[in-house]
N, C-alpha and C positions, 0 to 999 in steps of 0.2 A: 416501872414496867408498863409494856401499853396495855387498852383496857379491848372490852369486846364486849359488843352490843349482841344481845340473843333474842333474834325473834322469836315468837312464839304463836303460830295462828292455830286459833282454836274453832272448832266446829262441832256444838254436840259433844264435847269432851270434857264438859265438866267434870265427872268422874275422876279426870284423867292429871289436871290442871295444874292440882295443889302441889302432887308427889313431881310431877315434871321439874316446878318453878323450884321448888325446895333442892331438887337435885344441881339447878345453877347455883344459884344463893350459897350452897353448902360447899361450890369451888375453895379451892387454898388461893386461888387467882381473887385479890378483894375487888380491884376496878374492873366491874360487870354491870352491864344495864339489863335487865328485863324488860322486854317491850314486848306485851300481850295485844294482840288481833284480835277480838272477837268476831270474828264475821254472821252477825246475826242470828245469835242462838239460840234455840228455843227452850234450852234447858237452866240452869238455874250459875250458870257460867259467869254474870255480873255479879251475884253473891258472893262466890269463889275468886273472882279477881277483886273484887272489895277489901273483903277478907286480906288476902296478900297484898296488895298497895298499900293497904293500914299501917301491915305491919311491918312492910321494910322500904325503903326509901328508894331503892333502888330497882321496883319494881314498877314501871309505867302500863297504863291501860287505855286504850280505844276502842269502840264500839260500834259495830255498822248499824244504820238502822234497818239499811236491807242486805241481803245476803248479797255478797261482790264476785261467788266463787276463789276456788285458793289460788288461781295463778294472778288475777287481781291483787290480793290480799298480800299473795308472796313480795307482790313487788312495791305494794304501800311500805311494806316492812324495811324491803331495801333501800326505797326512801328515806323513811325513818331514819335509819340507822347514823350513826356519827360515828362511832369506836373507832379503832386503828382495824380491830379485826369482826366478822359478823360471822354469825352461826344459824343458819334457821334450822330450828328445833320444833318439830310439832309436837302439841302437846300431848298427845300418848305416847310419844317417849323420852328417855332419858337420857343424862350424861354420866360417865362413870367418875369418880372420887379421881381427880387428877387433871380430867382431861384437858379444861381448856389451858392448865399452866403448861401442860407438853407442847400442846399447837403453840403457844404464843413465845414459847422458848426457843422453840424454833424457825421461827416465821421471825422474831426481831431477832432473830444471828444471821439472817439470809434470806437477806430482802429481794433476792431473786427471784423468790418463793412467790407462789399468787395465792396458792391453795393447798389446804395439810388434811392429809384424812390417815382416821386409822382403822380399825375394826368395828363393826358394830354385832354385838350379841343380841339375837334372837330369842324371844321367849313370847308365851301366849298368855293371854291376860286370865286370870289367877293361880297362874302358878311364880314360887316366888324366885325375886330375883337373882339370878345366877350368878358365881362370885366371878367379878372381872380377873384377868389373868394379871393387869399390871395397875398397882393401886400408889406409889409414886409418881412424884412429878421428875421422874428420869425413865425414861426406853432409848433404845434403837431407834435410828431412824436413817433412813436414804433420801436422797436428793437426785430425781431425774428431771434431765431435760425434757421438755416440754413435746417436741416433738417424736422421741423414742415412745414416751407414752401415749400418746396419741397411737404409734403406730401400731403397741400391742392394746389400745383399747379396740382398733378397727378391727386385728387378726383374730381376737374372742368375741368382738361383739357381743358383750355381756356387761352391764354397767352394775359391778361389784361395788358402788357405792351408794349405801341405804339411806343416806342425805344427813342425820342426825351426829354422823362422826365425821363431816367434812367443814373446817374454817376458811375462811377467805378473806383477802387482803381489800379491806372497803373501798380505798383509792379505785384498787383497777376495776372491783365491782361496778363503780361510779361510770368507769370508762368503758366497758364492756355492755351495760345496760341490764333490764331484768329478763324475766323470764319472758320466753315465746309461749303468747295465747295461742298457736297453731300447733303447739304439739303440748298438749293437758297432761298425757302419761308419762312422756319421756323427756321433759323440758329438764331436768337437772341432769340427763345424762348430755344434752347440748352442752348444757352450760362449763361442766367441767372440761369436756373439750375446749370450750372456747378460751376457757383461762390457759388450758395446756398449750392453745397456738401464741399466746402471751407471756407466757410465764412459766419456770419452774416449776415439779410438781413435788412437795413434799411427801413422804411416806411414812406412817409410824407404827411402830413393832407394837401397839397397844390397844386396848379396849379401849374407844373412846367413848361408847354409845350404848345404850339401850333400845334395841326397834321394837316395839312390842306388836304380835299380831292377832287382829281381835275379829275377824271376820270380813273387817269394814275398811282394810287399809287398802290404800289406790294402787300398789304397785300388783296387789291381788286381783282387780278390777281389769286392771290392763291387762294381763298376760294372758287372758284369753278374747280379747278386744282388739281385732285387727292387731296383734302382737306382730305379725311379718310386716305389715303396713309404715305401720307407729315405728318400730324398729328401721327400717329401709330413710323413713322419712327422716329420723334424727343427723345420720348421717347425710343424706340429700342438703340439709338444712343446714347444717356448720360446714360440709363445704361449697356449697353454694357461696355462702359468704365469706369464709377465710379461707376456701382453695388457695388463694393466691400466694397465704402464703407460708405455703407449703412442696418443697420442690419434691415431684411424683404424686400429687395427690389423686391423680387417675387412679393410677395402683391399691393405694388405700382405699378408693372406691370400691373396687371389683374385689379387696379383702373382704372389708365388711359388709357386701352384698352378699358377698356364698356365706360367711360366717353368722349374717342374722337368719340368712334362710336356712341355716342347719337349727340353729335353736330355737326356728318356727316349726322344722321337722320332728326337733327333737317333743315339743307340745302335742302335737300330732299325736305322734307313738304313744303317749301319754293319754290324751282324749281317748284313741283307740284300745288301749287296756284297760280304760274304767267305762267302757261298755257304751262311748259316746261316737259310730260308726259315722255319722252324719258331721259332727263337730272336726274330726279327721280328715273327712273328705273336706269341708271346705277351707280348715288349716292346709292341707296339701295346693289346693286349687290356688287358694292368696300368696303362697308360696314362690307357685309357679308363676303367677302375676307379676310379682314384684322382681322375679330371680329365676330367667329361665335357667340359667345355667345349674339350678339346683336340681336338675333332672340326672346330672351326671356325678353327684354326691351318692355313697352308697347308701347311706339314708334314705333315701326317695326310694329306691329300688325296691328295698326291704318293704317300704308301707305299702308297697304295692302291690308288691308279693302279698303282703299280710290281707289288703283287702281284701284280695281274689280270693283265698281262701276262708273268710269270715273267720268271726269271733270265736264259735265255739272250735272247730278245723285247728285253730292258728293254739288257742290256749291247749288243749288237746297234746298238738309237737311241742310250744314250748315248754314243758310242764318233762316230757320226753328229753328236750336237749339237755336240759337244765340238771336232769339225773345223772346225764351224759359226759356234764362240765364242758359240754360244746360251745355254749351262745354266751355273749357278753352284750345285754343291752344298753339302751341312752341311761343316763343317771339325772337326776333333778341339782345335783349340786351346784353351787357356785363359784366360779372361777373366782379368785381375790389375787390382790396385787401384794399382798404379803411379802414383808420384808425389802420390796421394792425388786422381787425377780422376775424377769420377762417372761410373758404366760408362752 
C-alpha cells in the first residue's frame, strides 16, 4: 500500500504536539512519515519533539532558528515531503482512528483523484474528544469531477475544508506548487481549487479530522480581517491563473463575487447583533467595494434598514417578530460537501 508523509508545523504548540503526533503513529496505515516544523518556538516544543523522534523512527524533526511564518514553513514541508500521498496537519489538531487508510484506499483505486477530504469535528480545547462517527477503515465515498466542484465551491463560496481532513496526491502537489504568500488566510481554499482544475475530487462519508479551537486559530483571525477582501481575492487569484481553463469562467466569477459578498453580509448582521455598529458599517462598506452588485441582495437591504433604526429600535422589533414566528435570520453554519451532494 502507498505510504503518506504528514506534515506537522508547529508554533507555540507544544502543549498540543505529543497527542497530535501520537494520533498519526496510532494510524492502522503502518507506512507514515512524521515530519515536524518547528518554526521557532519559544516554548519547550524541542523537548517534546525529542521526546517523539527517540521514540519512534518514523518521526523526523527540523527546527528554525528564526521564525519563517506558516506559509513559509507550509511549503518547506511540501518540499520535504516524498510519500505517494501528504497531509498537512497542524499541530493542535488531530486525525480520527481510520483516517489516513480511507484516503489512501481510495486515492490508490483512482488515480484520477488529486485530493480526498472528509469531515472534520470541531471541539474546543479542554473539552474531551468527541467520538468520531466512522472508526473503520471502510465509508462512502463519491468521486467528482473536478470542475462540477469547483462550480459549487464558487456558488457557496464557503471553503467547508478545515485543512486537517484533506490528503493530496504529492506528484501533482510537486506540479501545482505551494502555497501563495499573497493570500496568508485563505491560501488553502486557492489551493483546493487548484487541484479541482487538475484533477478529480474525492469525497468521504467520514470523520477524518480533529480541528480543535483555542482562541488562537487563523481561520478565527481572518474572518473578521478584510473577510470580503481575502474572500473576493481567493477567487481573483485561481482564476486569474487557471481561468483558461475552464470554459465560462466569467460566470463563476460573478457566482462567487455575490456569494462572498453575502457571507461578508452575513458577518456584518452578526458584528451588528453583538453590539459592534461601527465593525458592520465597515463590513457593509468592504462589501460594497469588492461587490457592487451586493446592493441588490436582500441582505444589504435588511442591514440597512437595521442601521437606520439602531441597536436598541432594531432588538426591541426583533425580539416582537420573533414571538410572532415572522423573521428568519443569517445562521453561522457551515455549508459542507457531505456525501459529495451539490450545495
Amino acid at each position: 500500500m502507498s505510504c503518506v508523509d504528514v506534515i506537522v508545523p508547529c508554533y507555540k504548540y507544544a502543549r498540543y504536539l505529543r497527542e497530535c503526533v501520537e494520533s498519526i503513529l496510532g494510524q492502522s496505515l503502518t507506512d507514515v512519515r512524521v515530519l515536524i516544523i518547528d518554526d521557532a518556538s519559544p516554548d519547550h516544543t524541542p523537548e517534546v519533539a525529542a521526546e517523539l523522534t527517540a521514540r519512534d523512527k518514523r518521526v523526523e524533526y527540523r527546527r528554525h532558528s528564526v521564525n519563517h511564518g506558516h506559509i513559509a514553513t507550509y511549503n518547506e514541508g511540501l518540499d520535504w515531503a516524498a510519500g505517494d500521498y501528504t497531509l498537512l496537519l497542524s499541530a493542535d489538531d488531530l486525525l480520527t482512528p481510520g483516517a489516513l487508510l480511507r484516503a489512501v484506499r481510495l486515492m490508490d483505486a483512482h488515480p484520477e483523484v488529486g485530493f480526498v477530504y472528509g469531515r472534520a469535528i470541531v471541539f474546543n480545547t479542554g473539552e474531551s474528544l468527541p467520538q468520531p462517527g466512522t472508526v473503520s477503515g471502510e465509508c462512502e465515498w463519491q468521486i467528482w469531477d473536478g470542475f462540477d466542484w469547483l462550480e459549487a465551491m464558487c456558488e457557496s463560496c464557503d471553503n467547508s475544508i478545515y485543512s486537517p481532513e484533506a490528503i493530496v496526491r504529492t506528484r501533482l502537489q510537486r506540479e501545482l506548487g505551494g502555497f501563495r504568500e499573497e493570500l496568508p488566510h485563505t491560501g488553502d481554499w486557492e489551493m483546493w481549487m487548484r487541484f479541482a482544475a487538475h484533477a478529480a475530487v474525492g469525497i468521504l462519508d467520514a470523520d477524518q479530522a480533529f480541528h480543535r479551537l483555542h482562541g488562537h486559530n487563523m481561520n478565527l483571525m481572518y474572518q473578521r480581517l478584510n473577510g470580503a477582501e481575502q474572500g473576493k481575492a481567493v477567487f481573483d487569484t485561481f482564476l486569474y491563473h487557471y481561468g483558461h481553463r475552464i470554459a465560462g469562467h466569467e460566470r463563476l466569477q460573478k457566482l462567487a463575487a455575490i456569494a462572498s459578498a453575502y457571507h461578508a453580509l452575513n458577518m456584518a448582521y452578526w458584528a451588528f447583533r453583538e453590539g459592534d455598529v461601527q465593525g458592520c458599517h465597515e463590513l457593509i462598506g468592504s462589501t460594497i467595494r469588492t461587490c457592487p452588485d451586493a446592493r441588490s441582495l436582500k441582505l444589504y437591504r435588511r442591514l440597512i434598514w437595521m442601521l437606520r433604526m439602531g441597536p436598541t429600535a432594531w432588538f426591541v422589533l426583533r425580539r416582537l417578530a420573533f414571538w410572532r414566528g415572522a423573521v428568519v435570520w443569517p445562521t453561522r453554519s457551515r455549508t459542507k460537501f457531505c456525501r459529495g451532494c451539490p450545495i
